[in-house]
The first five atom37 places (N, CA, C, CB, O) and aatype in JSON, in Angstrom:
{
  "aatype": [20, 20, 20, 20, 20, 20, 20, 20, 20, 20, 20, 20, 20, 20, 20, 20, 20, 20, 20, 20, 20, 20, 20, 20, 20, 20, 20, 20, 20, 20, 20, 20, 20, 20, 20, 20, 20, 20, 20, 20, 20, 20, 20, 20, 20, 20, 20, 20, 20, 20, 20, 20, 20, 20, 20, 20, 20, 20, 20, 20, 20, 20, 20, 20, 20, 20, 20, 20, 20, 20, 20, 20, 20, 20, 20, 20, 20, 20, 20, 20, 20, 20, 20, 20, 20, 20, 20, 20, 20, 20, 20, 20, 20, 20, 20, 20, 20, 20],
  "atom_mask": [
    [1, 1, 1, 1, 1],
    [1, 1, 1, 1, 1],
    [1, 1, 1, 1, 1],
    [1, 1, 1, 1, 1],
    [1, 1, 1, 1, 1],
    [1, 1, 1, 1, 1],
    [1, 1, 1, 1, 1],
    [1, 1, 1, 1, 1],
    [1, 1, 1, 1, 1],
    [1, 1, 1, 1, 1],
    [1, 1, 1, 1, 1],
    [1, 1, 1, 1, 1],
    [1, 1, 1, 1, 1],
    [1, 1, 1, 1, 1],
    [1, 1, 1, 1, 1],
    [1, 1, 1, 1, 1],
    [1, 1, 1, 1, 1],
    [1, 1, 1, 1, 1],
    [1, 1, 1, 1, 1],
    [1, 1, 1, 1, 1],
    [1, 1, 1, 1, 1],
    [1, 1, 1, 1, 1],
    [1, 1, 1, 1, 1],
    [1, 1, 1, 1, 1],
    [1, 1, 1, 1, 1],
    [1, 1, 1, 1, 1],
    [1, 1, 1, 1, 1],
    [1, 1, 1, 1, 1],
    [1, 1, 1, 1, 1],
    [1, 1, 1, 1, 1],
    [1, 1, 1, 1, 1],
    [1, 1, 1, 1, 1],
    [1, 1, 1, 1, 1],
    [1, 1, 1, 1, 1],
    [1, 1, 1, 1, 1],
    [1, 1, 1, 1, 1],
    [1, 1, 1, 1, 1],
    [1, 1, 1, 1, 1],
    [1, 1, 1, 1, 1],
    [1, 1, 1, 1, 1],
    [1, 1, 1, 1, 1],
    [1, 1, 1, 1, 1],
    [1, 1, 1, 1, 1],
    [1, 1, 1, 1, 1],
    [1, 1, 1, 1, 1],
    [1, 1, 1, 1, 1],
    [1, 1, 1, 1, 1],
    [1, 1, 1, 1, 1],
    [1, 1, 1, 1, 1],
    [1, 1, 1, 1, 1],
    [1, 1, 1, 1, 1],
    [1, 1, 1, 1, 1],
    [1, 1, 1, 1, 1],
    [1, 1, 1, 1, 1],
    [1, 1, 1, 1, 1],
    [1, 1, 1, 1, 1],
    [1, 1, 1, 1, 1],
    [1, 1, 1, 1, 1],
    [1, 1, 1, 1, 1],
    [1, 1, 1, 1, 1],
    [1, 1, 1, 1, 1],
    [1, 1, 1, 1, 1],
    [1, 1, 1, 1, 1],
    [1, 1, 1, 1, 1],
    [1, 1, 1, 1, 1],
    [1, 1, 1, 1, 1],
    [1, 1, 1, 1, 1],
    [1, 1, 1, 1, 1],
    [1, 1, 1, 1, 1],
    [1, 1, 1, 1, 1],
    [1, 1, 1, 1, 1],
    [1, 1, 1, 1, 1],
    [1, 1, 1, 1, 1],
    [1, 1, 1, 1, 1],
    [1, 1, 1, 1, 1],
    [1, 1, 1, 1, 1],
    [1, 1, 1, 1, 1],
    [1, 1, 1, 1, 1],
    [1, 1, 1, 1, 1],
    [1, 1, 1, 1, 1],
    [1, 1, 1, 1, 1],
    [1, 1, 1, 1, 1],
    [1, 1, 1, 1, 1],
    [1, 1, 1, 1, 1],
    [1, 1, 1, 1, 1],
    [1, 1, 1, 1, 1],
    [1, 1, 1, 1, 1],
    [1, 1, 1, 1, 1],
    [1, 1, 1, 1, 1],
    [1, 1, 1, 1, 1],
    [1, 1, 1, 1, 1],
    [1, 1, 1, 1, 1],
    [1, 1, 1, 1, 1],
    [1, 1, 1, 1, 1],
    [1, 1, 1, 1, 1],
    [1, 1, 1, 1, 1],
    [1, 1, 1, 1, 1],
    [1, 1, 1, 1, 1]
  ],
  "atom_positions": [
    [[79.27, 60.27, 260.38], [79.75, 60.38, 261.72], [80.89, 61.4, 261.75], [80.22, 59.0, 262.26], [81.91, 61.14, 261.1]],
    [[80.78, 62.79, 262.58], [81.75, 62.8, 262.97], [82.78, 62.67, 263.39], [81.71, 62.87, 263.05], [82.74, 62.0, 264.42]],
    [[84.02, 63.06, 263.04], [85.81, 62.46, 263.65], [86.35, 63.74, 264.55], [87.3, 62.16, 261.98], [87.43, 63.71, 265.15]],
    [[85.66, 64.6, 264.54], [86.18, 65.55, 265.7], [85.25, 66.41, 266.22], [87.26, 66.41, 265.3], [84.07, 66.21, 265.95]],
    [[85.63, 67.56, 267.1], [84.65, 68.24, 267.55], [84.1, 69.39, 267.02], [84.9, 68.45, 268.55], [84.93, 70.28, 267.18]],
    [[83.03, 69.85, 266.4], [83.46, 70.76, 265.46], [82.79, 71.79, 267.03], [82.67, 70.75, 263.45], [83.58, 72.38, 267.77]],
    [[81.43, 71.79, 267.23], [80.83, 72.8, 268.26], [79.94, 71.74, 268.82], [80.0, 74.29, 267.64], [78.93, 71.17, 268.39]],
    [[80.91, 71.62, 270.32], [80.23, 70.89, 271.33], [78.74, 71.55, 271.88], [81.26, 70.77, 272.51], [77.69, 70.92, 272.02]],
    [[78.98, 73.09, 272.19], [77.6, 73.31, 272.34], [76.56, 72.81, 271.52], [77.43, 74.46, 272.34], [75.56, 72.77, 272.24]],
    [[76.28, 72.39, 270.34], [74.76, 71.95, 269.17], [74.95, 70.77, 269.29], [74.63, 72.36, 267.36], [74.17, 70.1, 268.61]],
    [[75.9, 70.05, 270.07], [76.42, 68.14, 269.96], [76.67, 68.35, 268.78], [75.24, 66.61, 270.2], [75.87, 67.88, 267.96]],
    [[77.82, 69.08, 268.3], [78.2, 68.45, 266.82], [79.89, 67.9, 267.58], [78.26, 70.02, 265.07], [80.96, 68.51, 267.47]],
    [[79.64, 66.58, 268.31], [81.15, 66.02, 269.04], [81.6, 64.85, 268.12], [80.97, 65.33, 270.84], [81.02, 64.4, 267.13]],
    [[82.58, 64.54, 268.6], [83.41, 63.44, 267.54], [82.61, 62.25, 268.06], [85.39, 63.22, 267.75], [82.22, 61.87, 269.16]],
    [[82.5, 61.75, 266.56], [81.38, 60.18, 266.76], [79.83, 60.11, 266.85], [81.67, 59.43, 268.19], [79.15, 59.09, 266.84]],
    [[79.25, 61.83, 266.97], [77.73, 62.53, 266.64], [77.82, 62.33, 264.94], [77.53, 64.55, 267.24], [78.5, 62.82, 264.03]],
    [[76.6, 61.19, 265.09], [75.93, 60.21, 263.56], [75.04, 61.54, 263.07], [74.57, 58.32, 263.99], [74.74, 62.22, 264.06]],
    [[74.58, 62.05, 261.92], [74.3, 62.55, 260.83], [73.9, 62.13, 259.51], [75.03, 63.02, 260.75], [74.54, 61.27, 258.9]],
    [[73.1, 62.56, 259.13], [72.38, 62.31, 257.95], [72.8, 63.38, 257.47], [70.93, 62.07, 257.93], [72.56, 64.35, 258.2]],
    [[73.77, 63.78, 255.76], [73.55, 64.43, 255.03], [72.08, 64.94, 254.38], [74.24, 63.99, 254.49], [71.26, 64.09, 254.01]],
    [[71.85, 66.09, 254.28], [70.57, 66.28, 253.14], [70.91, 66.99, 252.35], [69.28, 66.81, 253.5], [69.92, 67.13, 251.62]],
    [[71.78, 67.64, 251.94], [72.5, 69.05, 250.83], [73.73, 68.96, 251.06], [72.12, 70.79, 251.11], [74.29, 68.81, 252.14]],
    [[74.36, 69.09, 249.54], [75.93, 69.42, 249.36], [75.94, 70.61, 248.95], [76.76, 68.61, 248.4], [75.41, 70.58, 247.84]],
    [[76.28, 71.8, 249.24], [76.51, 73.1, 248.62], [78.28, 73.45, 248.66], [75.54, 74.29, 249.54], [79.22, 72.87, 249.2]],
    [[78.18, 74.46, 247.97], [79.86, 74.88, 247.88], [80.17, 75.06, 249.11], [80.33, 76.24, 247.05], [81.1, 74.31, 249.42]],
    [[79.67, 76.01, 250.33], [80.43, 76.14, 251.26], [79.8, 75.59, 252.21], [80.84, 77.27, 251.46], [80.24, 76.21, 253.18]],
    [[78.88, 74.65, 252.71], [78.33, 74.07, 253.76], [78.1, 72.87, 253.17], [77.21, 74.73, 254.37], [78.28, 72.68, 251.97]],
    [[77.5, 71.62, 254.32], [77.01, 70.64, 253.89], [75.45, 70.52, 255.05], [78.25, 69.43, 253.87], [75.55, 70.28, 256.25]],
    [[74.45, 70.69, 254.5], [73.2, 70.85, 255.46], [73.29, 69.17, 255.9], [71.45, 71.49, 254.56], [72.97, 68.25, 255.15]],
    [[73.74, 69.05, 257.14], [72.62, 68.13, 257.83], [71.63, 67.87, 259.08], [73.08, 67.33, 257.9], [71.12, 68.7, 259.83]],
    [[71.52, 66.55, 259.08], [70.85, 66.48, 260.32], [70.87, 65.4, 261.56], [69.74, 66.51, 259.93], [70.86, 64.23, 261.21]],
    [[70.89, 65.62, 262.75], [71.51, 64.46, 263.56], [70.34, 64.03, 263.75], [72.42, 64.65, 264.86], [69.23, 64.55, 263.88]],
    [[71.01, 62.45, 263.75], [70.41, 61.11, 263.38], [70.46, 60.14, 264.86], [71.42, 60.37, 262.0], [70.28, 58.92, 264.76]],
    [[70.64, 60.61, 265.87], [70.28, 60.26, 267.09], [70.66, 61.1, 268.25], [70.71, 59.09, 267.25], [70.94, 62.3, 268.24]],
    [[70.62, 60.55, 268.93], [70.49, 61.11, 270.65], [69.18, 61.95, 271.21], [71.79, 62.24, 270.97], [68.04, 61.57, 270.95]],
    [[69.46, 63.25, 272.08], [68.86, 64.19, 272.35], [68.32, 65.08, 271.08], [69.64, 64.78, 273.19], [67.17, 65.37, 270.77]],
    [[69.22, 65.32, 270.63], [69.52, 66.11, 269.96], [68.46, 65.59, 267.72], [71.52, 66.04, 270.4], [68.04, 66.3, 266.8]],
    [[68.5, 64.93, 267.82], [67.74, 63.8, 266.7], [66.96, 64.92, 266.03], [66.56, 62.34, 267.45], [66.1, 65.47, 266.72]],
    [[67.1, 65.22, 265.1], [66.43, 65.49, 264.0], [66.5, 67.05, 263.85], [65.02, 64.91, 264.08], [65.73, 67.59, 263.05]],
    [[67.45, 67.85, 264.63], [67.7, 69.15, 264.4], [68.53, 69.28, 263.29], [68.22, 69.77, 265.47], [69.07, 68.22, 262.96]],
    [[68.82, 70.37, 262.54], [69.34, 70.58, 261.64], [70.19, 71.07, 261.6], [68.94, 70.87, 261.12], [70.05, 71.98, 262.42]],
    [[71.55, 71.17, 260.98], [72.72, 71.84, 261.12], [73.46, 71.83, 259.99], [73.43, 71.41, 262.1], [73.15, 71.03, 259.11]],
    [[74.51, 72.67, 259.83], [75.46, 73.23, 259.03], [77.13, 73.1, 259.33], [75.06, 74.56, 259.02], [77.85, 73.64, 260.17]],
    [[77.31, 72.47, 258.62], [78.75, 72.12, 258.45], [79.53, 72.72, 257.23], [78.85, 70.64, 258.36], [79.3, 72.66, 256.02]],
    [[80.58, 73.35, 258.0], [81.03, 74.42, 257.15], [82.34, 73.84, 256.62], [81.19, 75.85, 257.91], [82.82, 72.75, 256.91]],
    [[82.9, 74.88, 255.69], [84.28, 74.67, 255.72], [85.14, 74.66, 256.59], [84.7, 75.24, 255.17], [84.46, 74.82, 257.6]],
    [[86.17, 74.58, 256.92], [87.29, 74.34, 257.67], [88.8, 75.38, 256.7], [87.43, 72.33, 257.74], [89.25, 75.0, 255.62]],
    [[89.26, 76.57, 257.38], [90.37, 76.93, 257.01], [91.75, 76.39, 257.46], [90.27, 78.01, 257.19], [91.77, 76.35, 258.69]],
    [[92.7, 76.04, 257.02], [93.71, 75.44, 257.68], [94.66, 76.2, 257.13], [93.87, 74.01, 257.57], [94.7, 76.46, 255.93]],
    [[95.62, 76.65, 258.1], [96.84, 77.52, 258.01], [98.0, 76.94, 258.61], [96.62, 78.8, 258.63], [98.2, 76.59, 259.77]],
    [[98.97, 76.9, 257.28], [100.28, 76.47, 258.3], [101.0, 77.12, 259.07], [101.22, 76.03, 257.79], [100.8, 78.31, 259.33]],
    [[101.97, 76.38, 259.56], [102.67, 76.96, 260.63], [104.13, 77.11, 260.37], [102.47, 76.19, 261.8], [104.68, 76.32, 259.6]],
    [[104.95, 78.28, 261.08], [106.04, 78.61, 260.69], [107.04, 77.57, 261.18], [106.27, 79.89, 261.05], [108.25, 77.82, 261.19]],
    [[106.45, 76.24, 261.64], [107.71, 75.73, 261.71], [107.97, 74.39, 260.6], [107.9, 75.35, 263.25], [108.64, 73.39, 260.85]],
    [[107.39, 74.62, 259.59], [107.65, 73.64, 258.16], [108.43, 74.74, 257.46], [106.05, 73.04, 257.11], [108.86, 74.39, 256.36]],
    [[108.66, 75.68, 257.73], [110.14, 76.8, 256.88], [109.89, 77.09, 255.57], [111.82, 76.02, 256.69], [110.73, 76.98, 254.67]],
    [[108.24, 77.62, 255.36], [108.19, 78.1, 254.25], [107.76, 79.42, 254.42], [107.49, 77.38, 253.45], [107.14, 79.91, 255.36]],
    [[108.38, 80.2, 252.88], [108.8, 81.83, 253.2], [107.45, 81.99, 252.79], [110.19, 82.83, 252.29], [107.38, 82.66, 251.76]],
    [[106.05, 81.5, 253.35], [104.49, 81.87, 252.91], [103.75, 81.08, 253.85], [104.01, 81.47, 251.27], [103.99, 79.98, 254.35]],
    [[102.37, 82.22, 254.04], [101.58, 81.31, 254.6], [100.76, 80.67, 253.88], [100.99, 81.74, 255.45], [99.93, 81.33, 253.24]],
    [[100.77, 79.3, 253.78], [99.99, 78.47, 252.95], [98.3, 77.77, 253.74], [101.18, 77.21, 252.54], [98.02, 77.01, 254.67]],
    [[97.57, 78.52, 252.76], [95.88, 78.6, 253.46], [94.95, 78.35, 252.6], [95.36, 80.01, 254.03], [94.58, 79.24, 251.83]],
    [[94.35, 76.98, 252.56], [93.39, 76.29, 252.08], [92.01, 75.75, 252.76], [94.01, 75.41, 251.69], [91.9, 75.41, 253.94]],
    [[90.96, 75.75, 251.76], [89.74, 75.26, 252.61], [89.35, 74.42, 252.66], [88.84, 75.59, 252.59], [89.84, 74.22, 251.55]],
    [[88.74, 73.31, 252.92], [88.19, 71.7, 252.47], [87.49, 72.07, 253.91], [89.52, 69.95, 252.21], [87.68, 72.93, 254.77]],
    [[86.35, 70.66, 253.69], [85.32, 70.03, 254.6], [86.17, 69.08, 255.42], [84.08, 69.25, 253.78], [87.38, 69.03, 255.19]],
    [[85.6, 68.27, 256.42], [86.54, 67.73, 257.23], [86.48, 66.29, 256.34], [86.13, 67.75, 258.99], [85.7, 65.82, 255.51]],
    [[87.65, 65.88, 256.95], [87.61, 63.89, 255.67], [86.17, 63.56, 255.93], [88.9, 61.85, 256.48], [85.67, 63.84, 257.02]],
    [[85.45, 62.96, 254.97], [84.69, 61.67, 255.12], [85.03, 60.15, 255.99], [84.6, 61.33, 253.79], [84.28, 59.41, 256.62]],
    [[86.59, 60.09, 255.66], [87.26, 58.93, 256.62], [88.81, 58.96, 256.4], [86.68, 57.31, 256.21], [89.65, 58.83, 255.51]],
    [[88.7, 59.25, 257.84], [89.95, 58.92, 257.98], [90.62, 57.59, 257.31], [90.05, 58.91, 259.26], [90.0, 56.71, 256.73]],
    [[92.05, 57.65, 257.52], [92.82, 55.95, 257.28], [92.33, 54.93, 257.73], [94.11, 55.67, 257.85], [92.5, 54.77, 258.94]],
    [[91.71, 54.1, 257.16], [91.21, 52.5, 257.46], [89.63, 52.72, 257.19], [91.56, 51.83, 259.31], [88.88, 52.32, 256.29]],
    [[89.47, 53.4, 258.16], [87.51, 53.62, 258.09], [86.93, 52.77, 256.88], [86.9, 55.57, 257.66], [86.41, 51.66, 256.98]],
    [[87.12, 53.47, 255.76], [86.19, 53.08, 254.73], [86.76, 51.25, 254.9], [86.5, 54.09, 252.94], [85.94, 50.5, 254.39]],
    [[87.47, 50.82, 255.27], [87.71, 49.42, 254.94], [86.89, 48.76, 255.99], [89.27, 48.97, 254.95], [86.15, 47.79, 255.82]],
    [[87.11, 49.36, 257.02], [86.28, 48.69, 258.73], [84.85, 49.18, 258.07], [86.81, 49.79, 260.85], [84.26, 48.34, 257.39]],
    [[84.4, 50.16, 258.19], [82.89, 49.99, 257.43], [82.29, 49.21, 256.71], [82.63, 50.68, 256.77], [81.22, 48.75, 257.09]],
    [[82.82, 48.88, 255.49], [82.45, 48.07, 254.65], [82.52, 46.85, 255.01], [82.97, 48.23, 253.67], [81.53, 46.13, 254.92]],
    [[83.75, 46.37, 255.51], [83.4, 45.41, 255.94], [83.01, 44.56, 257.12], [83.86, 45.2, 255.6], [83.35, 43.39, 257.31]],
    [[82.03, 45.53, 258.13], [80.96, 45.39, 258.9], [79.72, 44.77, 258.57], [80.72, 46.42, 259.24], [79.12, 44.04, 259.35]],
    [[79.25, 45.1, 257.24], [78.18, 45.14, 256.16], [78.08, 43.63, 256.02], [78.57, 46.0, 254.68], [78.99, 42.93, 255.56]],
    [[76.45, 43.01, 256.63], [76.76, 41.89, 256.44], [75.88, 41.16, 255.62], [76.97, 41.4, 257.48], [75.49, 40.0, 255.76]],
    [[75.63, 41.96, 254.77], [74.88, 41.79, 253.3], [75.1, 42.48, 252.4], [73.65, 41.91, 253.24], [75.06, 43.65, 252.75]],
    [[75.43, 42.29, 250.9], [75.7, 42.97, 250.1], [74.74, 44.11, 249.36], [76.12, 42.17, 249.49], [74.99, 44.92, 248.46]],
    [[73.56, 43.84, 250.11], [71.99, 44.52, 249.82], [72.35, 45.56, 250.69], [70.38, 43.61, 250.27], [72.31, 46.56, 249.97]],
    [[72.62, 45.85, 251.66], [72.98, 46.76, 252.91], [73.66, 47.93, 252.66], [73.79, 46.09, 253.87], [73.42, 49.0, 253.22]],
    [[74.89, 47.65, 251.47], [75.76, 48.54, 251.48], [75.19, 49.33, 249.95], [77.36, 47.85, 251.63], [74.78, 48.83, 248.9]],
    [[75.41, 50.94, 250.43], [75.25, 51.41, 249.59], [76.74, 52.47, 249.27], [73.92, 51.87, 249.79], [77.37, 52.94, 250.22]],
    [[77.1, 52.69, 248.01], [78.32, 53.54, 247.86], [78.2, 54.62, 246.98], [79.43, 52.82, 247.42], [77.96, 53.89, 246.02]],
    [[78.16, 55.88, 246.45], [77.69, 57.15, 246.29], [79.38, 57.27, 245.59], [77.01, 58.15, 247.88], [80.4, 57.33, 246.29]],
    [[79.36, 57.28, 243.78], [80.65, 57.33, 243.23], [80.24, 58.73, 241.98], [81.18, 55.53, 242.52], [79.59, 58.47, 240.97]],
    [[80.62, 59.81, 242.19], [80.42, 60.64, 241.58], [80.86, 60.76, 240.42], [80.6, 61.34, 242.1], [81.59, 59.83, 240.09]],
    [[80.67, 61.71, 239.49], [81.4, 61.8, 238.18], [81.55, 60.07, 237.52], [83.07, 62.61, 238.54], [82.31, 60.23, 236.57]],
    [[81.32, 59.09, 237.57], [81.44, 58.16, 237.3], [83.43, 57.69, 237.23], [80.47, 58.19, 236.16], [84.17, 57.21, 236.37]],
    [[83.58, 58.16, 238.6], [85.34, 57.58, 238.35], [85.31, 56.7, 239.28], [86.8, 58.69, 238.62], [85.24, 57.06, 240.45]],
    [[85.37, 55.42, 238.94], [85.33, 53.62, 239.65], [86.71, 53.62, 239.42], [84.31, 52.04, 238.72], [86.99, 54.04, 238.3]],
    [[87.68, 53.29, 240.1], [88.97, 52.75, 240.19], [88.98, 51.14, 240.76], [89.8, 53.74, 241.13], [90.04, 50.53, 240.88]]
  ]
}
């Protein structure tokens, strides 16, 4: 699910559900998973973020990342929506379980 708007024109709006199908370095291919719009395909890109001169650093500091997976709380309200333990599935890469 989306958490913001990335391009309202394709319905990619905050809270437009998605199915991942590809992780690549600079996109993530998916595809929306309801409405009008159901089963078109799309591309989710990186995101550049640039600060701003009023944190008073003598640089502009400019990094790329994808947008969160979840915000603060989410992953806790999700999970525990799940009202079978068969239901939930969790995707832990590199094998790092904390």
């Amino acid at each position: 699910m989306l958490l913001r708007n990335l391009d309202p024109v394709n319905r990619l709006c905050n809270e437009t559900r998605l199915i991942c199908r590809e992780f690549q370095i600079q996109t993530i291919n998916t595809e929306i998973a309801t409405g009008d719009y159901q089963g078109k395909c799309v591309f989710i890109s990186r995101i550049s973020l640039l600060s701003s001169e009023d944190i008073g650093l003598p640089f502009v500091l400019k990094r790329k990342q994808f947008p969160p997976v979840f915000s603060h709380g989410q992953l806790y309200v999700t999970m525990s929506r799940v009202c079978k333990k068969s239901n939930l599935k969790v995707l832990v890469k590199n094998g790092s379980i904390k």
